[in-house]
N, C-alpha and C positions, 0 to 999 in steps of 0.2 A: 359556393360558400354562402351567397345568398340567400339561399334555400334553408339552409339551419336559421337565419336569423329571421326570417319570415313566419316559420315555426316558432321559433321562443316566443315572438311579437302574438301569433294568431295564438297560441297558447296560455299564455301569460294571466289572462283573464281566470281560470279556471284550473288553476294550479292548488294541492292543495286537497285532500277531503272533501273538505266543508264548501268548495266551490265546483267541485268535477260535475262535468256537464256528461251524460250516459246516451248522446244523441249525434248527429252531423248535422243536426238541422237547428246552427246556431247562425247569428252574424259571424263574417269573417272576420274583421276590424270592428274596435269599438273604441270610446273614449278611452278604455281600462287597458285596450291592448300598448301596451307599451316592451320597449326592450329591456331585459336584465338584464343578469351576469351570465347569460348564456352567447349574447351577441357578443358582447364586450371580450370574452375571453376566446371564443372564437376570432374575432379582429386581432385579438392579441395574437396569438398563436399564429396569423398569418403573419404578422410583422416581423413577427421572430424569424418564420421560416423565410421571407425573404430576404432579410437582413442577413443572416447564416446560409445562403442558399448553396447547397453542393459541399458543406463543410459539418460532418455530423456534430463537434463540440462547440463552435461556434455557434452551430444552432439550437443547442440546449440553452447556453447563454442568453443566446438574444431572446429566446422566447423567456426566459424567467424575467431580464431584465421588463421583457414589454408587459408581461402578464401583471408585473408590480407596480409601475407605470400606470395601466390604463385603472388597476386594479382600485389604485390609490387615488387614481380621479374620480373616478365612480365610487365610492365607498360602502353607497349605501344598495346595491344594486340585486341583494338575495344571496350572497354568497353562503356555503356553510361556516362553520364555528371555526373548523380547522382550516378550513380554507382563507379564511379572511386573518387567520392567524399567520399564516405563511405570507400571506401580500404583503404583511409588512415587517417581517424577520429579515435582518441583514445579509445572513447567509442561510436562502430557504432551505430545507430537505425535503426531501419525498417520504411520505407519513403513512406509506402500506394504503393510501385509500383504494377502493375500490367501486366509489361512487361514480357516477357517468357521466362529472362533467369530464372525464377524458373522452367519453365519444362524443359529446354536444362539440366539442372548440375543436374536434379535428377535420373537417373535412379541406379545410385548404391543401393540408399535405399529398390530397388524392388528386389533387389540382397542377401542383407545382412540379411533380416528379412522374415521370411514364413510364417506369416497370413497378411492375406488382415487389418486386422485392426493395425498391427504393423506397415506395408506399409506405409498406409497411416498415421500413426501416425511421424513416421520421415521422410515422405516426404514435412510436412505442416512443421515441425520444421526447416526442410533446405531451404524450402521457404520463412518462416517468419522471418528470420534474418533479411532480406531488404526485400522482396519482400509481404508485411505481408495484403494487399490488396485480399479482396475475389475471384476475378476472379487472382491474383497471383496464392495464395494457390490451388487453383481451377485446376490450369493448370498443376500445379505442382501435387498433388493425384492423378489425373485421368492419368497421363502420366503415373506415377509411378504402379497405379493397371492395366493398359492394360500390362506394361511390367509383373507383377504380374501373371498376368491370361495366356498370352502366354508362361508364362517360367514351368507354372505347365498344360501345356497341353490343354490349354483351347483355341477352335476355331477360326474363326473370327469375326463369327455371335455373339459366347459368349463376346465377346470384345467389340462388337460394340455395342449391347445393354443394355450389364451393363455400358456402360462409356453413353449411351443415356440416359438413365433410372439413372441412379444417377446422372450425373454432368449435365445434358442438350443440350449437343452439339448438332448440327446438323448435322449427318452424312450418310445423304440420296444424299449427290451430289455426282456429278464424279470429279474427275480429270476436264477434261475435261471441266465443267462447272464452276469450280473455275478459270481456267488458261483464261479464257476467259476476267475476270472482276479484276483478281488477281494486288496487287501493293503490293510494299514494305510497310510492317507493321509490329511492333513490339508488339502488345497487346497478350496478351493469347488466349484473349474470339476469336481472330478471329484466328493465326499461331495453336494452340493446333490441332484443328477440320481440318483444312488442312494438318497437318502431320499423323492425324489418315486417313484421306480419304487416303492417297498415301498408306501406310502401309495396307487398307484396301484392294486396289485396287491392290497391287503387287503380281506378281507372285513367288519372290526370293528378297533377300537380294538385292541384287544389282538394281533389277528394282524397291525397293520401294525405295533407295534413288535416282535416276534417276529420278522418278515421283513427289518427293519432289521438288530437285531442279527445272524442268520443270514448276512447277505452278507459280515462278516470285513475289515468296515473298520476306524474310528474308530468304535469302536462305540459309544459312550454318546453321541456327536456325533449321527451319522448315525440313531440313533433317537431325539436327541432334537427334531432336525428336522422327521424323520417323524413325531411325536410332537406336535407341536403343528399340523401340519395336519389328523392324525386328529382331535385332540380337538375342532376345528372342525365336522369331516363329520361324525363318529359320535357327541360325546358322552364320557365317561368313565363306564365301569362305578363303580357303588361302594368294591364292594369293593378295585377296587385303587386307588382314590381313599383309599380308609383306610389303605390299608397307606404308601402314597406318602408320606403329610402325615405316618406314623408315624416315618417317618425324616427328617424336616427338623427342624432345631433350633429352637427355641422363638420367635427373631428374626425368623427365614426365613419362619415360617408367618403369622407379623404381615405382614411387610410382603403374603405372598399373598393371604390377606383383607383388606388397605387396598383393594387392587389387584379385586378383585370387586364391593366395598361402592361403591367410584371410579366402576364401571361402571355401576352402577345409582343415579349420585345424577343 
């Protein structure tokens, strides 16, 4: 889970048009890297799922309850229009999006549950709260079983064709040929399949969120996507594991350590 919020952070900077960076050869961290509503609602989504853990309606619950919560503390933290409109309705609904913050906040649930069918079962649950649109959901399971399949050992070839073969992505281009045509967008159907190509195409942690950001999407999204599949396959170097956790607020890093200690009880 890490590994998505390392992404938003390394991201964060060059989110945006008028900021995308079309290169890998930037600073990692900078003053400007900071966390958004990508970490934030990811954290959330973990809370929820452990709080509901084993119980599928309880854990729709807990994660709206948490999502409105951390939502409402952070206010100001890049949400969408709609989305920042649901944080604070009494009784949220799910609004047909089909945007990706359902795959940036889910990688916890590939964390907490060990069959591919439970994965996927509360990864569509943490996407449908708002995000209850088919290529939502969509963005959100296939993100969640690639981290699934790389944390129990499985290749990249294994990755790449079961996320082809079940969800439909396109995962035949390069970097390279995405970064050519690439603009800022928020949809699933198109940021999903560009975070799995950079993740495909890296050689380490660090170069697939570099590759992510370099394609000149959504960029704190799209690597933070990338970003939690890596941390899967590769691991998280230290160092930038220190610097990461050095910019999460004091709350944030509680609930991250709940959320590891969870893992191992």
């Amino acid at each position: 889970m890490l590994g998505a919020i390392i992404g938003d952070i390394v991201g964060s900077p060059y989110e945006f048009d008028i900021n995308s960076i079309k290169t890998t050869e930037f600073p990692l961290f900078t003053e400007k890297s900071v966390f958004t509503d990508d970490s934030i609602m990811t954290l959330a989504v973990a809370e929820g799922l452990m709080s509901g853990y084993g119980d599928k309606e309880k854990s729709r619950k807990e994660i709206v309850k948490a999502m409105q919560r951390w939502g409402l503390k952070y206010p100001y933290a890049g949400y969408g229009y709609r989305f920042k409109d649901w944080l604070s309705q009494e009784n949220p609904q799910p609004y047909n999006s089909y945007g990706n913050g359902s795959a940036m906040r889910v990688s916890s649930a590939a964390w907490l549950y060990n069959t591919l069918e439970a994965v996927e079962r509360y990864a569509e649950i943490s996407a449908a709260v708002s995000h209850n649109h088919p290529e939502g959901i969509k963005g959100a399971k296939s993100t969640a079983v690639a981290i699934f399949i790389a944390r129990q050992g499985g290749g990249k070839n294994e990755i790449k064709q079961h996320i082809m073969s079940k969800y439909g992505y396109n995962l035949n281009q390069t970097c390279n040929e995405i970064r050519h045509y690439c603009h800022y967008v928020e949809s699933c159907q198109e940021t999903v399949p560009q975070a799995m190509t950079a993740f495909l195409e890296g050689d380490s942690f660090e170069q697939v969120i570099r590759l992510a950001v370099s394609l000149g999407s959504d960029s704190d999204t799209v690597a933070a996507i990338a970003g939690s599949i890596a941390e899967a396959y590769y691991g998280i170097p230290d160092d930038i594991k220190i610097i990461a956790m050095s910019k999460l607020d004091t709350d944030l890093v509680e609930i991250l350590n709940r959320f590891y200690m969870f893992l191992h009880t």
